[in-house]
NUTIVEX-955675 format. One line per 8 residues: their letters; for each residue x, y, z of N, C-alpha, C, O. Coordinates in steps of 0.02 Angstrom, whole numbers, plus 50000, padded with zeros to 5 digits. Layout:
a = X:Y:Z:X:Y:Z:X:Y:Z:X:Y:Z | ... $
# end
This chain:
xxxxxxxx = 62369:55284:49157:62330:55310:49212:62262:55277:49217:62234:55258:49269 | 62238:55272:49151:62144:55213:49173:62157:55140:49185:62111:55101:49199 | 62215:55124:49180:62228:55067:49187:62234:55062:49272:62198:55019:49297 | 62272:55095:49313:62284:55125:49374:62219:55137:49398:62203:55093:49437 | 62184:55171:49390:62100:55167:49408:62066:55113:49413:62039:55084:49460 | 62072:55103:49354:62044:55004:49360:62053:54970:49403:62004:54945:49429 | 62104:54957:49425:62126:54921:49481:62116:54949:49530:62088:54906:49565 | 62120:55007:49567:62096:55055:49612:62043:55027:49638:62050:54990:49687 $
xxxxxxxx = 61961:55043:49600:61907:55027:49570:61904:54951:49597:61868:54946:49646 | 61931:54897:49577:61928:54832:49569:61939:54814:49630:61909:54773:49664 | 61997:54856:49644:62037:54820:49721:61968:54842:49787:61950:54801:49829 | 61936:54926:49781:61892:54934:49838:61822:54895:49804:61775:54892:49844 | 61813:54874:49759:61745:54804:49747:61777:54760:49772:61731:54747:49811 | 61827:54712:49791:61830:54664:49811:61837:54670:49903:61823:54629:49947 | 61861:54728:49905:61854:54758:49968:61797:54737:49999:61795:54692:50041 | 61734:54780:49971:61688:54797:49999:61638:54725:50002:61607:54704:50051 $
xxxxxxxx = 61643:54695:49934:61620:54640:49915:61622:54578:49995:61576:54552:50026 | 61698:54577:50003:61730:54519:50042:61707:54557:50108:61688:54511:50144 | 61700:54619:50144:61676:54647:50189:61609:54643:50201:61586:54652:50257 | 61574:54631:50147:61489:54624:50152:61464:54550:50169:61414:54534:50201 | 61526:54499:50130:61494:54438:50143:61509:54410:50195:61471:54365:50215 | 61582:54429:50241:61610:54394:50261:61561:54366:50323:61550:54307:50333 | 61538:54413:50357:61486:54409:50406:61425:54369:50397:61392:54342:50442 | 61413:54368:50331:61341:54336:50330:61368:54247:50324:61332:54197:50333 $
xxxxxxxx = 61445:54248:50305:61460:54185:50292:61468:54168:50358:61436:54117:50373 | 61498:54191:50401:61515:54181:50498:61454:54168:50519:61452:54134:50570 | 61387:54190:50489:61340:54195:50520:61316:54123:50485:61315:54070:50516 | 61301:54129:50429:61289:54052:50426:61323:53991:50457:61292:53937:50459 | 61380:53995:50479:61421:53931:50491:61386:53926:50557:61354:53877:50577 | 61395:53981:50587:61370:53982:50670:61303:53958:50667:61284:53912:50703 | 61267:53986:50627:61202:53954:50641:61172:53868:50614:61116:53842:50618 | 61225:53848:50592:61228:53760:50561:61242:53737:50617:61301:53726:50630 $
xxxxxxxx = 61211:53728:50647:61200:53674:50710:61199:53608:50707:61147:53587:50681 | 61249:53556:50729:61249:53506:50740:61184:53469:50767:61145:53502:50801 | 61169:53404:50754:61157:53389:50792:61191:53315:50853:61211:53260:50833 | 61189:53335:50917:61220:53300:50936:61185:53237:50991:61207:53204:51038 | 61145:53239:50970:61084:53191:51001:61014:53172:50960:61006:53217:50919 | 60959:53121:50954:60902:53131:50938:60881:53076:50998:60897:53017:50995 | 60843:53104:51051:60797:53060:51103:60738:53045:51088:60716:53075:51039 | 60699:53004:51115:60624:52974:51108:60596:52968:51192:60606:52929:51238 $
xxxxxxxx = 60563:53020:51183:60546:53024:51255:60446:53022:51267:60406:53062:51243 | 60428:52961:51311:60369:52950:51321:60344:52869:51301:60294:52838:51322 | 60404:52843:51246:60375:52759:51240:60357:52741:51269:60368:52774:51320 | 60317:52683:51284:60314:52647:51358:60311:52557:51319:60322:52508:51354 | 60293:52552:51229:60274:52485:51240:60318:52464:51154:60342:52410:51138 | 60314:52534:51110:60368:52519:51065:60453:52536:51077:60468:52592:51096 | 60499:52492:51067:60569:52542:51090:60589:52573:51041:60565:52573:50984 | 60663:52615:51073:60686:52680:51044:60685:52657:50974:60654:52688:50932 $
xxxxxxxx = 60729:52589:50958:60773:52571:50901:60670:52572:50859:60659:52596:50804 | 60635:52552:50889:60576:52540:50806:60552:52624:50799:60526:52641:50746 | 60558:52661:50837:60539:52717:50821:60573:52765:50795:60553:52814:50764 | 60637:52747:50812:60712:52802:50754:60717:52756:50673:60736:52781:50621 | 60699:52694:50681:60694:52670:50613:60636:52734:50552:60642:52748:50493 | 60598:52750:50592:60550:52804:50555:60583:52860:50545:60562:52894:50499 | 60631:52880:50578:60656:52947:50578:60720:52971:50551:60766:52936:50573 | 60742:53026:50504:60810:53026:50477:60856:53064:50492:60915:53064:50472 $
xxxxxxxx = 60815:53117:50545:60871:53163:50585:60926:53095:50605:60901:53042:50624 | 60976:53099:50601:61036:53083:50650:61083:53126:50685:61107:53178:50663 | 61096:53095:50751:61174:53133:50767:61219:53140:50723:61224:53096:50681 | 61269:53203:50720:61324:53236:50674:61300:53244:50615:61342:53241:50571 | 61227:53259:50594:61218:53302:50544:61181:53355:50570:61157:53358:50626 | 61178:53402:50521:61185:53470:50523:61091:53471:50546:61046:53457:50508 | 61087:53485:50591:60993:53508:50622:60973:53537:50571:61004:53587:50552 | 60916:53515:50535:60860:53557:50487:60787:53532:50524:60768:53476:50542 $
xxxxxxxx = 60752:53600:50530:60703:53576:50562:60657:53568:50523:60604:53555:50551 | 60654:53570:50448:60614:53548:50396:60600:53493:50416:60552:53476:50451 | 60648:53457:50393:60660:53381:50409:60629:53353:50487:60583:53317:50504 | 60664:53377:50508:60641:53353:50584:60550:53374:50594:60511:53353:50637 | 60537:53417:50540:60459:53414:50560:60427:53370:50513:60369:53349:50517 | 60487:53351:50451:60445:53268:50382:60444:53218:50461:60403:53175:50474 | 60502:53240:50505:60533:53166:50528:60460:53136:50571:60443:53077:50576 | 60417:53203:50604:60377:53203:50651:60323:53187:50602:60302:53134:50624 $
xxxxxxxx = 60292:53199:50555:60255:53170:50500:60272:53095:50484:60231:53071:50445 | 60295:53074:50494:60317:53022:50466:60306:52962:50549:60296:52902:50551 | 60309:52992:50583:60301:52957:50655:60216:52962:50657:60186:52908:50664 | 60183:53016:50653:60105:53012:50675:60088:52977:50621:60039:52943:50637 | 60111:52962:50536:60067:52939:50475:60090:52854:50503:60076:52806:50468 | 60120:52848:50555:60129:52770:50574:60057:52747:50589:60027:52703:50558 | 60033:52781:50639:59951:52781:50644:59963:52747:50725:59920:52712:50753 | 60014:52760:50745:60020:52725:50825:60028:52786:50888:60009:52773:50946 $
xxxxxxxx = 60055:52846:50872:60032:52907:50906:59987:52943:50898:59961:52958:50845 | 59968:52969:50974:59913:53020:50992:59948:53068:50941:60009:53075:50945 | 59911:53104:50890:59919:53178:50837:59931:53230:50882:59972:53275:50874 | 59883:53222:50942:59877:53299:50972:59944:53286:51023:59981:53334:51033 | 59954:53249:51041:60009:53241:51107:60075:53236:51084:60119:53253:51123 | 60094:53209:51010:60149:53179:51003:60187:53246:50966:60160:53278:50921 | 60244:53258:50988:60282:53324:50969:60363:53332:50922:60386:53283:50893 | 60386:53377:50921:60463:53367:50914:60495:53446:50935:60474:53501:50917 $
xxxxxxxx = 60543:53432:50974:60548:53477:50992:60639:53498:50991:60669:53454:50961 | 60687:53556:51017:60749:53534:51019:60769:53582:51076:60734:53630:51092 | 60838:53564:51111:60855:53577:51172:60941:53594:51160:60979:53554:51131 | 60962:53654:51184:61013:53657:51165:61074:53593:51189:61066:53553:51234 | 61134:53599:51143:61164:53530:51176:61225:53565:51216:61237:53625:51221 | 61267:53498:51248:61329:53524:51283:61373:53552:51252:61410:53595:51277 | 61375:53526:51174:61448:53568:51148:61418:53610:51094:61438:53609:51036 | 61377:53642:51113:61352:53699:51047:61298:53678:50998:61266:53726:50979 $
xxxxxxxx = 61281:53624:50974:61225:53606:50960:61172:53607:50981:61153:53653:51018 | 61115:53534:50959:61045:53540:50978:61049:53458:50974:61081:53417:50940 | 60995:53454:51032:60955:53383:51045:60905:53398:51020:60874:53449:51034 | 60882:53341:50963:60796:53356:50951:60793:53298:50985:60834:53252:50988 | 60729:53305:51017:60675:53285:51055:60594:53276:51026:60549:53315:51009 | 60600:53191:51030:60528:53166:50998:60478:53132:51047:60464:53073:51055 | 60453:53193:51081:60404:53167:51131:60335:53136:51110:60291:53171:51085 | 60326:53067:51120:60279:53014:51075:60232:53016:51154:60241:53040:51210 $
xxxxxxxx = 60169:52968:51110:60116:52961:51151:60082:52932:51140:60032:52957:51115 | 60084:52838:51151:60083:52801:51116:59988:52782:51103:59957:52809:51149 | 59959:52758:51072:59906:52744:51077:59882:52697:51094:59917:52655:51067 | 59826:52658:51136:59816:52607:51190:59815:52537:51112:59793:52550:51056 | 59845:52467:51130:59833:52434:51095:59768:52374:51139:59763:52342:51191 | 59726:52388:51074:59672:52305:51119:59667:52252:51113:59663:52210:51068 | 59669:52258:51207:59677:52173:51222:59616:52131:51183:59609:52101:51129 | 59583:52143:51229:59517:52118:51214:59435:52141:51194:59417:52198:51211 $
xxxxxxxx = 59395:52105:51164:59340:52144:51172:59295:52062:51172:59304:52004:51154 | 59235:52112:51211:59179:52056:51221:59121:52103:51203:59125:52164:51202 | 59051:52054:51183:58991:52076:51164:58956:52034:51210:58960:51973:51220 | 58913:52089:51244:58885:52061:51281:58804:52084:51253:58789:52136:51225 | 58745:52005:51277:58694:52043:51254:58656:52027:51175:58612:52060:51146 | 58686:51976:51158:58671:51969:51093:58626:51919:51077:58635:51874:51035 | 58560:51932:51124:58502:51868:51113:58485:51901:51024:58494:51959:51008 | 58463:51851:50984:58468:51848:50915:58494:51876:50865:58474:51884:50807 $
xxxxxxxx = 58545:51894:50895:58602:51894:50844:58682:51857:50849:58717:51860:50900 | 58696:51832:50804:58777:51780:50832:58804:51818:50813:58784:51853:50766 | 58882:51830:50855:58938:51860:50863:58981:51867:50790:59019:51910:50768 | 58954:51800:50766:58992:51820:50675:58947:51850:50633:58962:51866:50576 | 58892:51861:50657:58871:51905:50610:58881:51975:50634:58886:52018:50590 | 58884:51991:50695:58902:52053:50716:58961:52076:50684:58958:52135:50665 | 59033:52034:50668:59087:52040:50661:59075:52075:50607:59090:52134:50600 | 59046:52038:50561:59022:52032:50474:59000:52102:50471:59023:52136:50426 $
xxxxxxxx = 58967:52123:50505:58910:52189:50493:58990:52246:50517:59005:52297:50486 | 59018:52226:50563:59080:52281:50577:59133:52282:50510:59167:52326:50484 | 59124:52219:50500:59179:52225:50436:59172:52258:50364:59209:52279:50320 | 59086:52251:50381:59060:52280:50305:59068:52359:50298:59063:52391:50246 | 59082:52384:50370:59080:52455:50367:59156:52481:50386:59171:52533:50414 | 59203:52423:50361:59267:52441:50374:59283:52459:50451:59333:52493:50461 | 59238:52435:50512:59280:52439:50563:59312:52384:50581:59290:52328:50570 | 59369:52397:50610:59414:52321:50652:59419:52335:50718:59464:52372:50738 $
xxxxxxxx = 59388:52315:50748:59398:52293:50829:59425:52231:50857:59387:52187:50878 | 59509:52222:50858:59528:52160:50855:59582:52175:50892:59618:52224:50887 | 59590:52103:50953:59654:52097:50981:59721:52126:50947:59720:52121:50886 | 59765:52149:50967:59813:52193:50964:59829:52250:50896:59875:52265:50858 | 59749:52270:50913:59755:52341:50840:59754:52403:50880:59722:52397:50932 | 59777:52454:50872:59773:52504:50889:59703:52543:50899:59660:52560:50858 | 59708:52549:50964:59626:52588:51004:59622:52645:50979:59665:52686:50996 | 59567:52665:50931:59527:52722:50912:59468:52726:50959:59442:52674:50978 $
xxxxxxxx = 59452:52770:50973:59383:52791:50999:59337:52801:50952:59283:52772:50957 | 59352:52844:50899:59312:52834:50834:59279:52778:50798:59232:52787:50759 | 59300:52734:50807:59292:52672:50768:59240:52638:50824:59190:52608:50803 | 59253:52645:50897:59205:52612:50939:59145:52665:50935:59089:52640:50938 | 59150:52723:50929:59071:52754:50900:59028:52735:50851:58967:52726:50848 | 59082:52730:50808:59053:52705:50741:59028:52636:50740:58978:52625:50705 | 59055:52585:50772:59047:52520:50785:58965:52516:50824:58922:52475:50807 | 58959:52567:50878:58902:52564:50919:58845:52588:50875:58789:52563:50885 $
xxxxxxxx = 58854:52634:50826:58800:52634:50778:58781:52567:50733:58727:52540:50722 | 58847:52553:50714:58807:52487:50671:58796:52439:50702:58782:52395:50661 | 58794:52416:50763:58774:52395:50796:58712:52374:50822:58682:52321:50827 | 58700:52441:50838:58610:52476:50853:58586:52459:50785:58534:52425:50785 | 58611:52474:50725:58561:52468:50683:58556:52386:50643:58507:52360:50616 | 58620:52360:50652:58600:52290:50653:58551:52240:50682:58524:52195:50649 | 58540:52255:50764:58465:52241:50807:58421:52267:50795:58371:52238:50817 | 58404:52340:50751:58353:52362:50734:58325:52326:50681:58264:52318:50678 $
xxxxxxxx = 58373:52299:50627:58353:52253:50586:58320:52183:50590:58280:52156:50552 | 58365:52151:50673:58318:52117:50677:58274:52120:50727:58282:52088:50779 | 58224:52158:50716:58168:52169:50782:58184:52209:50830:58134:52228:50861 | 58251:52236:50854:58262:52270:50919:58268:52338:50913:58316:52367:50938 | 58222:52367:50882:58250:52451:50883:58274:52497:50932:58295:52552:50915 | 58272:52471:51008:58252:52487:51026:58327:52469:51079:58319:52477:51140 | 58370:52455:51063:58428:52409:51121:58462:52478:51130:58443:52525:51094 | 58513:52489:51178:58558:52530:51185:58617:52506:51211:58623:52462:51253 $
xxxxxxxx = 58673:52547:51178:58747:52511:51170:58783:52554:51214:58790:52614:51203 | 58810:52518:51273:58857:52548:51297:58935:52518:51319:58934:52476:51365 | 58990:52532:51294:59063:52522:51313:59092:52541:51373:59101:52597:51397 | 59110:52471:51401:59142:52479:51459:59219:52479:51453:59244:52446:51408 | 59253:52509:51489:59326:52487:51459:59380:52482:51515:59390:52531:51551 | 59411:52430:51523:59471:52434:51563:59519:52460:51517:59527:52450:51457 | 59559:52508:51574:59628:52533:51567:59684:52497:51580:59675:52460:51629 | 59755:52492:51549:59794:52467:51562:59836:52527:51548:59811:52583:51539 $
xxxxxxxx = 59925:52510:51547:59966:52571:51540:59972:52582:51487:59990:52636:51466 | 59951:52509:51436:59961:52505:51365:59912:52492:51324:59907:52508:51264 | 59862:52452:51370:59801:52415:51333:59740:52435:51357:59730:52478:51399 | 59698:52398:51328:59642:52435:51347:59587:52370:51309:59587:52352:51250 | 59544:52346:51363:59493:52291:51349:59419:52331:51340:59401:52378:51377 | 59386:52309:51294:59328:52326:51278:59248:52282:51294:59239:52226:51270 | 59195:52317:51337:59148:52265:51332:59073:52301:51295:59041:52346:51321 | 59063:52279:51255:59006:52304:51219:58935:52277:51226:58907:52233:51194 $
xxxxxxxx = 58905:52326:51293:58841:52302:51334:58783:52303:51274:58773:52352:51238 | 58759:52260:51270:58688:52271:51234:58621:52256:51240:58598:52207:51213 | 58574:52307:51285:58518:52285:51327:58465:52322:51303:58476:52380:51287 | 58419:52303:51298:58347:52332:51278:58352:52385:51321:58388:52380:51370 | 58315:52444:51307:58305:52512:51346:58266:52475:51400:58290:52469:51456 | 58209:52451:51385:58142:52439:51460:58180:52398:51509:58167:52407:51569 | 58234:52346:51492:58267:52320:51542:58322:52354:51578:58355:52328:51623 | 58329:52408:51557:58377:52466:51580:58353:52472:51649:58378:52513:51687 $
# end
């Protein structure tokens, strides 16, 4: 007869057991989402193929959006997208999955830059004085605005050094869709 119990016992634990999980297992499968797409939406000057080289989501694996948010880390630490603009996002798909979606925003690359304005001082030493403070303002590097602030200070204080305390720096800039040319006015205030 305890032997008969036992099994009783055993048989409604496996019962209840296989009744408790079964659902949470249905529920996980359902919620493992394919993925059945990854788009790049907003390039205009790098293509798809150099910008999925950064990224490891692929189609027909299983969507983790961990990942898909290393994947989006891993796209802004390129140092070629806007931080604030560039996103990742996902969209349901046609057969039950998800499209993630990597809306980029590329950052202007420069064409050119000119100094204008530089009675006693030469242009390589200007360079020299930018380089010493780790800025690069150079044909096809990626346009910071930061760096042209910072540039306009050492700038100013390079003419202050020699004799001009007194110049003021202002950047003109053409727009392009991609680029962006720089001119770095440099005129005494009284001739303002």
């Amino acid at each position: 007869m305890p032997h008969k119990i036992l099994i009783i016992y055993f048989t409604i634990i496996v019962c209840v057991v296989t009744t408790v999980m079964w659902p949470q297992s249905a529920r996980a499968q359902k919620s493992a989402r394919l993925v059945e797409a990854v788009e790049i939406e907003g390039n205009r000057r790098l293509s798809e193929e150099e910008i999925l080289a950064h990224i490891q989501t692929r189609p027909g694996t299983e969507y983790n959006q961990k990942q898909a948010q290393l994947d989006l880390q891993a796209l802004l630490d390129w140092g070629v997208f806007d931080t604030t603009q560039t996103r990742v996002t996902i969209a349901a798909g046609r057969r039950g999955g998800v499209v993630v979606i990597f809306e980029v925003m590329e950052l202007l690359i420069i064409s050119e830059v000119k100094f204008k304005g530089l009675r006693g001082v030469k242009e390589s030493e200007l360079l020299q004085a930018l380089d010493e403070h780790k800025i690069s303002l150079v044909t096809g590097e990626v346009y910071d605005p930061l760096k042209v602030r910072k540039a306009v200070g050492v700038i100013k204080s390079l003419f202050a050094e020699r004799g001009r305390p007194n110049v003021s720096v202002t950047v003109q800039s053409e727009l392009g869709a991609t680029k962006i040319a720089l001119d770095f006015l440099i005129e005494d205030e009284k001739n303002r």
